[in-house]
C-alpha positions in Angstrom: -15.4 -18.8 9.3 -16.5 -22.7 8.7 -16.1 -23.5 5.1 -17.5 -27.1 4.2 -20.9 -26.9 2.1 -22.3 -28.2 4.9 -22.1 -25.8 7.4 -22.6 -22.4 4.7 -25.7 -24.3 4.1 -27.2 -24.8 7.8 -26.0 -21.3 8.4 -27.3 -19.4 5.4 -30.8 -21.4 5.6 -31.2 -20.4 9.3 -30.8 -16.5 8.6 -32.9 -16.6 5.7 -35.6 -18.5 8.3 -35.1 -15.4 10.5 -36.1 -13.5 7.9 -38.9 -14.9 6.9 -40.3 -14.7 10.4 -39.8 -11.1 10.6 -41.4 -11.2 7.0 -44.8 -13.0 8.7 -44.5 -11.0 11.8 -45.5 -7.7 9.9 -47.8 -9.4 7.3 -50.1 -11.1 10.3 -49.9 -7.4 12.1 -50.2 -5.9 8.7 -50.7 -2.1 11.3 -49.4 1.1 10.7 -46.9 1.2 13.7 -43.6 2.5 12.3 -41.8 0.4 14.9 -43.6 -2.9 13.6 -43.3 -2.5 10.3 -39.9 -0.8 9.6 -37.3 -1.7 11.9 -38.5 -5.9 10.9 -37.8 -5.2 7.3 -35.1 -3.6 7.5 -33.7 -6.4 10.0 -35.2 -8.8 7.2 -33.2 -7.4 4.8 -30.5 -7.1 5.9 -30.2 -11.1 7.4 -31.4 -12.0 3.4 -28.6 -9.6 1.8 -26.3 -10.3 4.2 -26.8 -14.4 2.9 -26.9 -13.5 -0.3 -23.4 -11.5 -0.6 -21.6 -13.8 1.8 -22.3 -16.5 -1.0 -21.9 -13.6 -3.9 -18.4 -13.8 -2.3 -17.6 -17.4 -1.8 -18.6 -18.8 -4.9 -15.9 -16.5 -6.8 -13.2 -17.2 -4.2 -13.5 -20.2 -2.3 -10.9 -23.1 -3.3 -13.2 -25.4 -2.9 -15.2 -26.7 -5.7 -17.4 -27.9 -2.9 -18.3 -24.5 -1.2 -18.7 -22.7 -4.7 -21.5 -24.7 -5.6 -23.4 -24.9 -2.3 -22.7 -21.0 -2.4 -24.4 -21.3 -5.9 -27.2 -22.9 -4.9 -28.0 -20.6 -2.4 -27.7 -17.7 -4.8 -30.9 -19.1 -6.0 -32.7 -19.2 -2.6 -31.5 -15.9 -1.8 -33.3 -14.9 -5.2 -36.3 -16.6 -4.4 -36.7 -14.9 -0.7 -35.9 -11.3 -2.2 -38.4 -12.1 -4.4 -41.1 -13.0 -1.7 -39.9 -10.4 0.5 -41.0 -8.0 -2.3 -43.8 -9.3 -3.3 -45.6 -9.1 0.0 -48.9 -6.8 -0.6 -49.8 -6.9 3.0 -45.6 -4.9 3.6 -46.3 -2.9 1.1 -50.1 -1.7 2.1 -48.3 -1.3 5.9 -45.7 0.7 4.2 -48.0 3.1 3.0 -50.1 3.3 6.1 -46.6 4.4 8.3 -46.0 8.1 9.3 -42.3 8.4 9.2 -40.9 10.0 12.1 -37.7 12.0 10.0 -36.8 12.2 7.1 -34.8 9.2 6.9 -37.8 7.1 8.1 -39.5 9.0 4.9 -36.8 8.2 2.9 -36.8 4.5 3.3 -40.6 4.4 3.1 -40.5 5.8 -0.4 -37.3 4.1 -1.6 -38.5 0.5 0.0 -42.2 0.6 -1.8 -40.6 2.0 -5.4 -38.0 -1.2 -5.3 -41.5 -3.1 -4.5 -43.3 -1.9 -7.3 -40.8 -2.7 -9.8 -40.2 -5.8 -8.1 -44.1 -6.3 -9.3 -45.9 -6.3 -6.2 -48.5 -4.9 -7.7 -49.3 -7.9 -10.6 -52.1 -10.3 -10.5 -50.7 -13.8 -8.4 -50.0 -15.4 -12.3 -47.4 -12.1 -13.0 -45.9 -12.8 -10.0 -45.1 -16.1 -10.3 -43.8 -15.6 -13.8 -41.6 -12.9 -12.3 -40.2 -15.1 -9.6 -39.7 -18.0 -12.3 -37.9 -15.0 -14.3 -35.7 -14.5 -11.5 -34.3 -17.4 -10.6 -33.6 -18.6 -14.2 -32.1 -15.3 -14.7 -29.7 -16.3 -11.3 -28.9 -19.6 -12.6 -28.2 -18.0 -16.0 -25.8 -15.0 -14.3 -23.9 -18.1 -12.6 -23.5 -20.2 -15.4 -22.0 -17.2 -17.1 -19.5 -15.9 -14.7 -18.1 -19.7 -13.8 -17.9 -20.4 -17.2 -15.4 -17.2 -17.9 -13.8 -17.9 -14.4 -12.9 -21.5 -15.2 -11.9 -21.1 -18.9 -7.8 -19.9 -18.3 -6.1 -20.0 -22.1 -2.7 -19.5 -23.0 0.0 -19.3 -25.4 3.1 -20.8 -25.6 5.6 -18.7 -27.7 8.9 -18.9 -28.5 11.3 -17.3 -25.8 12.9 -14.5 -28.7 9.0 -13.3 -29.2 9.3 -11.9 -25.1 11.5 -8.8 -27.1 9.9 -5.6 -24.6 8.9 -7.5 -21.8 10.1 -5.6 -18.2 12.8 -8.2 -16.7 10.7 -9.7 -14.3 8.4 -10.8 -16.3 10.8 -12.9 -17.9 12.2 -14.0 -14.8 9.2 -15.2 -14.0 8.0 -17.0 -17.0 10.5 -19.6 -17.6 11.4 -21.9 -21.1 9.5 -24.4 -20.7 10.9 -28.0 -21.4 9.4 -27.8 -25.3 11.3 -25.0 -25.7 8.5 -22.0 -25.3 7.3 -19.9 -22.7 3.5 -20.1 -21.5 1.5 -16.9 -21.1 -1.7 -16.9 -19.5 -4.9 -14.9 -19.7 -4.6 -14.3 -16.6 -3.9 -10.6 -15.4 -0.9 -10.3 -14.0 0.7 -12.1 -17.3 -2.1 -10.3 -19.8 -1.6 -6.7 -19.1 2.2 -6.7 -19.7 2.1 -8.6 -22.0 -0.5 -6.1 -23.8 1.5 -3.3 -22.8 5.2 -4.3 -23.7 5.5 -6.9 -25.7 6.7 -5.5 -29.6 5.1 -8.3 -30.9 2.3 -7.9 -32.5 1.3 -10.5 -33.9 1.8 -12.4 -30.4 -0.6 -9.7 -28.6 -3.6 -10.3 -31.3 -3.0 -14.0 -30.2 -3.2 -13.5 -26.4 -5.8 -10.9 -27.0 -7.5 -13.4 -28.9 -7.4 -16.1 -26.4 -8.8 -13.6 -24.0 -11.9 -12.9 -26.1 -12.6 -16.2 -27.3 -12.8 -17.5 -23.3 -16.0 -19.0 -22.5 -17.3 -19.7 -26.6 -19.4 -20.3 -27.5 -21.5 -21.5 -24.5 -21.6 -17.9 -23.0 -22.7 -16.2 -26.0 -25.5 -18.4 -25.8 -26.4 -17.8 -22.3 -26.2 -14.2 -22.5 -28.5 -14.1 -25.4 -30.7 -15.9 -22.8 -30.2 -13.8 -20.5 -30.9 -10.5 -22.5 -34.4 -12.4 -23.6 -35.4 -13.2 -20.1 -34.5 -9.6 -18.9 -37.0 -8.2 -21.4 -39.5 -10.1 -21.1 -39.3 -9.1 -17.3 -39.1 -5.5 -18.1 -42.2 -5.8 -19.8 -44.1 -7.8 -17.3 -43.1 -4.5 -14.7 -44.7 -2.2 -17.1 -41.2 -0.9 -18.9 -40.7 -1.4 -22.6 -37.3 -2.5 -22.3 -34.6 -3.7 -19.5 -32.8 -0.8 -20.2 -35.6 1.2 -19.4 -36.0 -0.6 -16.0 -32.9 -0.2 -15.1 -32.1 3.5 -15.6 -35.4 4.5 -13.8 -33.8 6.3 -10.5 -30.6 6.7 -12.0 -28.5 10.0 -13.0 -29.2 9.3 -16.5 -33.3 8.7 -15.8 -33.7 6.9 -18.7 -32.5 4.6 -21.6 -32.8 8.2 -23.9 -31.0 10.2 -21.0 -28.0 7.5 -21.7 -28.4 7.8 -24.9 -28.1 11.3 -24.9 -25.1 11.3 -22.4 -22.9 8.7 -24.2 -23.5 11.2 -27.6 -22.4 14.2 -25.7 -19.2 12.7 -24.1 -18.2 11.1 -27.6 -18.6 14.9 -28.9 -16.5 16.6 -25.7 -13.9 13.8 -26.6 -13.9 14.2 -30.5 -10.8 16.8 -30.8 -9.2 14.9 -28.8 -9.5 11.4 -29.9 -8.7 12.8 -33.2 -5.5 13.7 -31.9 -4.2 10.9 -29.8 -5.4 8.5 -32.7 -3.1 9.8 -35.2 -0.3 9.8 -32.6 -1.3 6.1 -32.3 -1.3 5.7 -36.1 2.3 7.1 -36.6 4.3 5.3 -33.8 2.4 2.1 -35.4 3.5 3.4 -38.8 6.9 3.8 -37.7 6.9 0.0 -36.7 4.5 -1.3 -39.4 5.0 0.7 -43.3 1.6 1.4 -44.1 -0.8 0.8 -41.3 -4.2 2.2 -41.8 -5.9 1.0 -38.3 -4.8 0.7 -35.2 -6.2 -3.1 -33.6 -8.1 -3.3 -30.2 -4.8 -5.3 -29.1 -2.7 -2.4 -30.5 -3.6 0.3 -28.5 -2.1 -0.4 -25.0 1.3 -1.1 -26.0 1.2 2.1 -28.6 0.0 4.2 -25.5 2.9 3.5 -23.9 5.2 3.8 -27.3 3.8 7.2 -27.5 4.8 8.3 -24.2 7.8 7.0 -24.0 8.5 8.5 -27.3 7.0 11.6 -27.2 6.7 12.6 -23.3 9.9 10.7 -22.4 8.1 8.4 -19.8 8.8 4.4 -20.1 6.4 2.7 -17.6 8.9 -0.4 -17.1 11.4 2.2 -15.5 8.8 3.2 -12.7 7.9 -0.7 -11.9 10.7 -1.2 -9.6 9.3 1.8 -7.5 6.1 0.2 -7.4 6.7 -3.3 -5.0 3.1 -4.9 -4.4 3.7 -5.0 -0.2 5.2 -1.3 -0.4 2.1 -0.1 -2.5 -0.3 -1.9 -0.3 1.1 -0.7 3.3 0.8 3.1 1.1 -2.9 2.7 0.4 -3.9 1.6 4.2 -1.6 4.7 5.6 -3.1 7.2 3.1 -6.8 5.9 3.9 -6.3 6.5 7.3 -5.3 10.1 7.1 -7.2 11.6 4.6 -10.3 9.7 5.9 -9.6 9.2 9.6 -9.7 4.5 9.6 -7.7 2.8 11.5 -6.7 -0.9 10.3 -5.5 -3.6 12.7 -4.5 -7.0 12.1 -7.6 -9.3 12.5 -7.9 -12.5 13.9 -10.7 -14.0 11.6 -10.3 -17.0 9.5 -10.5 -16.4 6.1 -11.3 -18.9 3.1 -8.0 -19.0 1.5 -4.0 -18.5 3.7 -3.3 -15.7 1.3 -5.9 -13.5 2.2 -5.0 -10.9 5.0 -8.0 -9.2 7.5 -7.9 -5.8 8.7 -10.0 -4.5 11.6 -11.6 -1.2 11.1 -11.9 1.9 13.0 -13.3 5.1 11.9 -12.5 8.4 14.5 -10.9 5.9 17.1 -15.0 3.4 17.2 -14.7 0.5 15.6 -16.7 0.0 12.7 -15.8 -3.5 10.8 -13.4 -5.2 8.9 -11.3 -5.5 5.1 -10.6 -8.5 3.7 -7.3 -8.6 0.6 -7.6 -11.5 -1.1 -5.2 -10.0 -4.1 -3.2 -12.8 -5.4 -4.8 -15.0 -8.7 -5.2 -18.4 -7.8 -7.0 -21.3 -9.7 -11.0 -21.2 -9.4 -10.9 -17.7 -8.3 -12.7 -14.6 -10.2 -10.1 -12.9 -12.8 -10.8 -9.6 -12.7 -10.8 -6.9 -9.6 -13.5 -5.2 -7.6 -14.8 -4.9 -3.9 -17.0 -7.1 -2.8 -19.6 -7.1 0.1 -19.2 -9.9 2.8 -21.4 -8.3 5.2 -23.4 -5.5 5.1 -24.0 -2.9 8.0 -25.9 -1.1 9.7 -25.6 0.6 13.1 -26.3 -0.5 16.0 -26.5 -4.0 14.0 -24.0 -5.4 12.0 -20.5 -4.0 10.7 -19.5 -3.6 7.7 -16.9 -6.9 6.0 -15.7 -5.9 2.4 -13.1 -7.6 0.3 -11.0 -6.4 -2.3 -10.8 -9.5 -4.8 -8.3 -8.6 -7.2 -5.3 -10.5 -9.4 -1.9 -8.7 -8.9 1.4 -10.2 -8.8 2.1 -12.5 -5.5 5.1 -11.6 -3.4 5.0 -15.6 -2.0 4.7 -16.9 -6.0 7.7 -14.4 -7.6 11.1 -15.9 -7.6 12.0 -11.9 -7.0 10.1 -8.6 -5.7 6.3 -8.5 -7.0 6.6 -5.8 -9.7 3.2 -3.7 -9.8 2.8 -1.5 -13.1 1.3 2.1 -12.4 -1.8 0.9 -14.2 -2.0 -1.6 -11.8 -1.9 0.6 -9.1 -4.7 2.9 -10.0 -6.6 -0.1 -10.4 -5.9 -0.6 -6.3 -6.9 2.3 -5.1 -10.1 2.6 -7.7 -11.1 -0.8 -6.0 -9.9 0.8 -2.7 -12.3 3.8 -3.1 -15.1 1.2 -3.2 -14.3 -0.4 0.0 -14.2 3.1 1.8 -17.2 3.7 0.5 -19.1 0.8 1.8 -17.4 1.2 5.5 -18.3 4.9 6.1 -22.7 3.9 4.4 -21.9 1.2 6.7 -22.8 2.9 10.0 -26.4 4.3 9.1 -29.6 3.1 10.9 -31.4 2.0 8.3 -29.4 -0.8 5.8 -31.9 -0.4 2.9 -30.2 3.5 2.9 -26.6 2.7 3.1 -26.8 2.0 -0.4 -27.1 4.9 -3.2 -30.4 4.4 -5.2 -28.7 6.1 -8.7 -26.5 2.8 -9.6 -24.9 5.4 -12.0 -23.1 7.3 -9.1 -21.7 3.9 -7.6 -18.4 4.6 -9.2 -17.7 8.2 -8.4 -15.6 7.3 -5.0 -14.0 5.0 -6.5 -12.9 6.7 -9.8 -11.8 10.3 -7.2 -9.9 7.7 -5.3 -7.8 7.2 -8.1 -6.8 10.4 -8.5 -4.0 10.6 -5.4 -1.9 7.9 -7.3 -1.1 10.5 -9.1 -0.1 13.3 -6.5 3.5 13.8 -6.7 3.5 13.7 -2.6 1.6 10.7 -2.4 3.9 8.8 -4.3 7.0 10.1 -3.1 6.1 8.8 0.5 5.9 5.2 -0.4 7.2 4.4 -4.4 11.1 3.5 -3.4 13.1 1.3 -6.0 13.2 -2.3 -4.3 17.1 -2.7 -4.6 18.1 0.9 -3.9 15.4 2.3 -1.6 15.9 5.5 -3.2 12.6 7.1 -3.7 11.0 7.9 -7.0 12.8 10.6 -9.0 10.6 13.8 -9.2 11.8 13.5 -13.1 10.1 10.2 -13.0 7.1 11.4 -11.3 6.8 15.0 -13.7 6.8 12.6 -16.5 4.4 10.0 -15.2 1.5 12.5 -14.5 2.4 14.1 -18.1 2.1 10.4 -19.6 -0.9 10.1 -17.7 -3.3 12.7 -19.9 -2.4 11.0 -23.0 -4.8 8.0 -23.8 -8.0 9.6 -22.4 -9.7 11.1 -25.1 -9.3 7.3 -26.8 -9.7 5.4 -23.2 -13.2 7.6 -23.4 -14.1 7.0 -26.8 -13.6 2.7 -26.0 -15.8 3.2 -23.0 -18.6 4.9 -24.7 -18.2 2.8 -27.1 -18.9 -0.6 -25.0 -21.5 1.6 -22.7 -23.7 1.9 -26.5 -23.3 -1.8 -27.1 -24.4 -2.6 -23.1 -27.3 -0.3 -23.7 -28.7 -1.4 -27.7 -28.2 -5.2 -26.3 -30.7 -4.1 -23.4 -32.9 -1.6 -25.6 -33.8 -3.6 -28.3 -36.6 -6.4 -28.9 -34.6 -9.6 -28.7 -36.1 -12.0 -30.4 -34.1 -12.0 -33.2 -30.9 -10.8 -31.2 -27.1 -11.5 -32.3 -24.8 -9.9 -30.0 -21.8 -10.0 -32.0 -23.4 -8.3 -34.8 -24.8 -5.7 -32.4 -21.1 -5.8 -31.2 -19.6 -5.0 -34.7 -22.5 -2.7 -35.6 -21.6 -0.3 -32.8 -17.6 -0.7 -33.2 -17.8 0.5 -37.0 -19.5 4.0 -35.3 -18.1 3.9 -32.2 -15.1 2.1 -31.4 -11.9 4.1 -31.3 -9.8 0.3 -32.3 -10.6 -2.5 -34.9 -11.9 -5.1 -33.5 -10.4 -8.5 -33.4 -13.3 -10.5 -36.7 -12.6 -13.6 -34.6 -12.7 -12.5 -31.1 -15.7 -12.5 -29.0 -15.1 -10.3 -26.1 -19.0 -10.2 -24.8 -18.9 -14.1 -23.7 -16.5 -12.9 -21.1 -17.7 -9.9 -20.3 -18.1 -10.0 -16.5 -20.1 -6.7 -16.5 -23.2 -8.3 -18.5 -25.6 -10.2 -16.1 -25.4 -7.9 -13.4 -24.5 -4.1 -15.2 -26.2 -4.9 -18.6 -27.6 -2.2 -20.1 -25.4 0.4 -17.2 -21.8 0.1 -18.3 -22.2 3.6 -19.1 -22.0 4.3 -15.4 -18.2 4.4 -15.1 -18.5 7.6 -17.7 -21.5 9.4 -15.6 -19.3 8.6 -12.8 -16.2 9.9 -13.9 -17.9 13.3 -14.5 -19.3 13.4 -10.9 -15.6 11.8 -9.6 -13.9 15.5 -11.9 -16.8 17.4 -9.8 -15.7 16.0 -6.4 -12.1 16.8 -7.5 -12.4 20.4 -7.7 -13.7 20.3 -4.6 -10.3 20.0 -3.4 -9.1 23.7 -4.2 -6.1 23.5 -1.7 -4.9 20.3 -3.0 -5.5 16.5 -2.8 -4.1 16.2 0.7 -6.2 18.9 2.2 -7.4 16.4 5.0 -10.0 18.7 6.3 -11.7 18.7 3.0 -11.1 14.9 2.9 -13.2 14.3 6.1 -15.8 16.9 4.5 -16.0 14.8 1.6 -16.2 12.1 3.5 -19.2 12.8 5.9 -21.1 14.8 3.3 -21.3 12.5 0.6 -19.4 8.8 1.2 -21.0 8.2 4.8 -24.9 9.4 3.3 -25.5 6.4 1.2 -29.1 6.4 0.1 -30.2 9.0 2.5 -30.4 11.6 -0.3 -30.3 11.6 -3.6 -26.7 11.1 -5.2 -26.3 14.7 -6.6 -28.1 16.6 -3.8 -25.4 15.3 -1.7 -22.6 16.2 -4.1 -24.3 19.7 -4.6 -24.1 20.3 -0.5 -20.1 18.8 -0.8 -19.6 21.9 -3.5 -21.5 24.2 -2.9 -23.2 24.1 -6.3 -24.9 21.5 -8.7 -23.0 19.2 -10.6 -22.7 19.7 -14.2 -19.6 18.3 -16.4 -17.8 21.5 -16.7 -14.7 19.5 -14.5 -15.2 16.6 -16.8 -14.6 18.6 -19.6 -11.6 20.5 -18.5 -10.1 17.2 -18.0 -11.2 15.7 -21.4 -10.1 19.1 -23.1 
């Protein structure tokens, strides 16, 4: 790839000029011929998203200050042609006039001409230049807010006898510094440890701090901004509320249907959370005489005190099992025998030396390519998920994902690159994203290779997660980096038993922020305060005290683009339980895997998300699995 400003601009501008030709093509035709009306907008689609997440991409990676910005920029013309794209009457009166010739062509008539009408194709000329003015402020906005939590690293520096807990390699790898301390970072690979082990506690409310407190107070007020503008859109579309927009076509149907959902998993979760709290509360106790609440930067690092304590499982003993190159080469071998993908070494160029390519071939045809980029680096987006680099569609374009994630670098560690288990799910939940995309990949049509419930999006990747956990699956790769000896089955027992504990509380926390994503997006705004609305909620719903001078929202990557929908981990993770007991003969069943994945990962849009689930089972979903798991 070319990576000045220069060229991403020249080539970005020229697809979205091919896109807009196909665009006036069909609006100076404006007939009912299927072939002139829906193989151009899907072609125009798919050149305008393809612009669109290539600079999605590049302005969260790329080292240069130079390319993030032009990719920026762009963000905003990509907007601004999505915009006119939808807004065409003429498409959308030749979209109506089409007789589909299948049910896919059927399909994408009806799912095309619904994103139309909500995009407002139907308003008066005035409405819809309000709604494209809405748009891009509401891009510029989403920018400002994710660079401003990307750029804003904060530390501590701590003395070296406050480390007491910390795995060895951590402190080999954070050195005295020459005033004496030792610097910890927000950054992931020092933040989760840190959470996890270190005993103390007065140094994790610091760090957490610094971690909640990134991007204030500038952010809070651009997401108040943002939530304003997204309302004020909602209404102009005809919906009371952006919540309400956004949940229409979903699992959930509607901002009540979350509602509804969040209340009835906080109930399943109840005796539970009950329990594990008061766990929590004692081993806290037994640190801290008279503790009454257990603090949001608390309840990792008692997690693990309670199962190492109770359960007998100490997750700094299965690190040196769990070698960042070993756990990689074990996700790319599993992939390709459950699921049938062949990866290859790739000759493309990518945007930074670190990032490894992988060719991609699904039953022996080649079908795309994976891009790592794994490793933090300065300028780069904190957190993990997959991203799109190219979408496909067949006959087309193949699929280009990238994992962008933040584990420990094997060229920056002065010894192996230590991966937690935690860390570890989190790779293969990303993972399950990326398999995702390359199977939707190969459909005719892009528009369908992408679900229409949002809420589903994480079911693949959430199942994904569960082979970490399958005694076999480990075995094959989790060897201890000095000895090569392979993980003891003790270890492993002990590991899946320390898994269950911390659900019914992990639950609790995640309905918890899913009910503050939702009231932010449900209520009129014009007298908004988020962190009250954030403190409001916690009192009901929060499992943890909250941090009184943290502000976790202005960093809260999830906002501009999932806003009112972070309760769509939880719906997914009841579809993911579903999928699961699926598997009656075991996670490694590999004909069941390759059911699984041509029934439901390689049908994207072309049916609704549960019909496809329903035909993978046998019989609807319902959250009978979730609640077996929860019990």
């Amino acid at each position: 790839m070319t990576d000045t400003p220069a060229a991403l601009v020249e080539r970005s501008r020229r697809t979205l000029r091919e896109a807009e030709a196909l665009v006036e093509r069909i609006e100076r035709t404006a007939g009912s011929d299927r072939a002139a009306v829906l193989e151009p907008f899907d072609q125009a689609w798919l050149l305008s998203t393809t612009v669109g997440l290539e600079c999605g991409l590049l302005k969260e990676v790329h080292p240069d200050p130079g390319v993030r910005k032009a990719a920026e920029d762009l963000s905003v013309e990509v907007t601004r042609f999505g915009t006119r794209l939808h807004h065409s009457r003429p498409l959308y009166d030749a979209l109506e006039r089409v007789a589909p010739a299948d049910a896919d062509e059927a399909r994408l008539v009806d799912v095309v001409r619904h994103d139309m009408k909500n995009a407002g194709v139907e308003l008066d000329d005035e409405g819809r230049r309000r709604v494209l003015a809405l748009r891009e402020e509401l891009t510029d906005l989403a920018q400002d807010f994710q660079r401003h939590g990307r750029d804003d690293v904060r530390a501590i520096e701590i003395a070296p006898d406050r480390l007491a807990g910390m795995p060895e390699d951590f402190i080999r790898d954070h050195p005295v510094g020459a005033n004496g301390r030792v610097r910890i970072t927000t950054d992931y690979p020092d933040y989760f440890p840190f959470m996890d082990y270190a005993d103390d506690a007065a140094a994790r409310q610091e760090l957490h701090r610094e971690l909640s407190n990134r991007a204030t107070p500038v952010n809070l007020e651009i997401l108040t901004t943002l939530i304003r503008r997204k309302h004020e859109l909602a209404g102009l579309l005809g919906y009371p509320s952006w919540a309400e927009y956004q949940t229409d076509r979903t699992i959930a149907g509607s901002a009540a249907g979350v509602r509804s959902f969040l209340k009835e998993v906080a109930e399943i979760a109840r005796p539970r959370v009950r329990r594990e709290t008061e766990q929590l509360l004692a081993a806290k106790r037994r640190r801290e005489p008279g503790a009454t609440a257990i603090g949001d930067w608390d309840r990792r690092y008692l997690e693990q005190k309670v199962k190492a304590d109770e359960i007998g499982f100490d997750a700094r003993d299965a690190r040196p099992y769990l070698e960042y190159d070993a756990v990689r080469r074990a996700i790319l071998d599993l992939n390709s025998e459950l699921f049938g993908i062949e990866f290859a070494r790739s000759a493309f160029t990518p945007w930074h030396p670190s990032v490894e390519t992988f060719e991609v071939a699904i039953d022996g045809a080649h079908s795309g390519r994976i891009s790592l980029d794994m490793h933090p680096r300065a300028g780069k987006y904190k957190h993990a998920a997959n991203f799109g680099y190219q979408p496909g569609a067949g006959g087309r374009q193949e699929t280009h994902s990238v994992l962008v994630c933040n584990f420990p670098d094997p060229n920056a560690s002065t010894g192996p690159a230590l991966m937690d288990h935690s860390e570890v799910v989190t790779y293969f939940h990303e993972f399950g994203h990326l398999v995702h995309s390359l199977m939707r990949g190969r459909l005719r049509w892009g528009r369908l290779a992408r679900p229409v419930e949002f809420d589903f999006i994480e079911a693949p990747s959430q199942f994904l997660e569960q082979w970490i956990f399958d005694p076999s699956v480990l075995r094959r790769f989790a060897r201890h980096v000095r000895t090569g000896e392979p993980i003891p089955e003790g270890m492993v027992a002990k590991l899946r038993e320390a898994r269950d504990f911390g659900r019914g509380v992990d639950q609790q926390r995640m309905a918890f922020m899913s009910m503050v994503s939702l009231e932010l997006h449900d209520r009129d705004p014009r007298d908004l305060d988020v962190m009250k609305v954030w403190h409001e909620i916690a009192r009901e719903w929060s499992p943890t005290e909250m941090d009184p001078e943290g502000h976790f929202p202005a960093s809260w990557t999830h906002m501009p683009g999932y806003a009112s929908m972070y309760y769509t981990y939880q719906e997914s993770k009841t579809v993911a339980e579903s999928l699961s007991s699926g598997f009656t003969h075991g996670l490694m069943d590999v004909a069941q895997a390759r059911r699984y994945r041509d029934i439901v990962l390689a049908q994207g849009g072309r049916k609704p998300a549960l019909a496809l689930v329903e035909e993978f089972l046998g019989r609807p979903h319902d959250l009978s699995a979730f609640r077996r798991w929860l019990g």
